[in-house]
N, C-alpha and C positions, 0 to 999 in steps of 0.2 A: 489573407496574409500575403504578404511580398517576397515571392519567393526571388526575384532577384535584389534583397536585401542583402547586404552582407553579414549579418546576423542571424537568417532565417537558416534553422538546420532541422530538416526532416527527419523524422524518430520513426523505428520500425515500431509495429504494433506486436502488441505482446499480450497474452493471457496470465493471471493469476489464481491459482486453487488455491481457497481457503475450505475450510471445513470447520462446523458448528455440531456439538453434540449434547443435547440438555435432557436432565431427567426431573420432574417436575412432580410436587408430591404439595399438601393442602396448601401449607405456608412456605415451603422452599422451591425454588428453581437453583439448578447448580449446571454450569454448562463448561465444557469443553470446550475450545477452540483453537485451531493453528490458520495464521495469516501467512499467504506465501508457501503451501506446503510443498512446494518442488523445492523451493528455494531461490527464483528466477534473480540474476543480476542485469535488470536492465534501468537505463536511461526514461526517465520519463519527462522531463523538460529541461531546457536551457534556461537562465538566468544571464542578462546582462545588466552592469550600473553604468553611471553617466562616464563614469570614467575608461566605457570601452572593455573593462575586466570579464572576462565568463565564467561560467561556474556552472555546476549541472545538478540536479535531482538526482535521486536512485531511489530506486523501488526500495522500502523497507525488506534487509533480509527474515527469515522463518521467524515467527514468532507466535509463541504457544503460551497459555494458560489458564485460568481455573476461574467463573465468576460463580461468587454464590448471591444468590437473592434472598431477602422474608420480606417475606408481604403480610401484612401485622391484620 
């Protein structure tokens, strides 16, 4: 990339904990999960259009809940 673009904006690096928890029985799987369990507010990329505008990404904030499975 060109970093002496005028466009070019370098993004700090950043970690995400999610966490997965499944209990799994002949025909069912039912699983827990949380995306983002800290909660982190970061930038993950830029976005520019032809028309010069910017605009930016953001990490998905926490999100939690319930998948069930049958398996027939």
């Amino acid at each position: 990339m060109n970093r002496t673009n005028v466009f070019y904006h370098g993004l700090d690096s950043y970690g995400v904990l999610s966490l997965n928890v499944a209990l799994l029985t002949e025909h069912w799987t039912t699983t827990f999960f949380v995306n983002n369990l800290t909660n982190e507010h970061k930038t993950v990329d830029y976005l520019h259009d032809e028309q010069e505008q910017e605009s930016a990404l953001y990490l998905k904030p926490i999100t939690y809940g319930l998948r069930l499975k049958y398996n027939f």
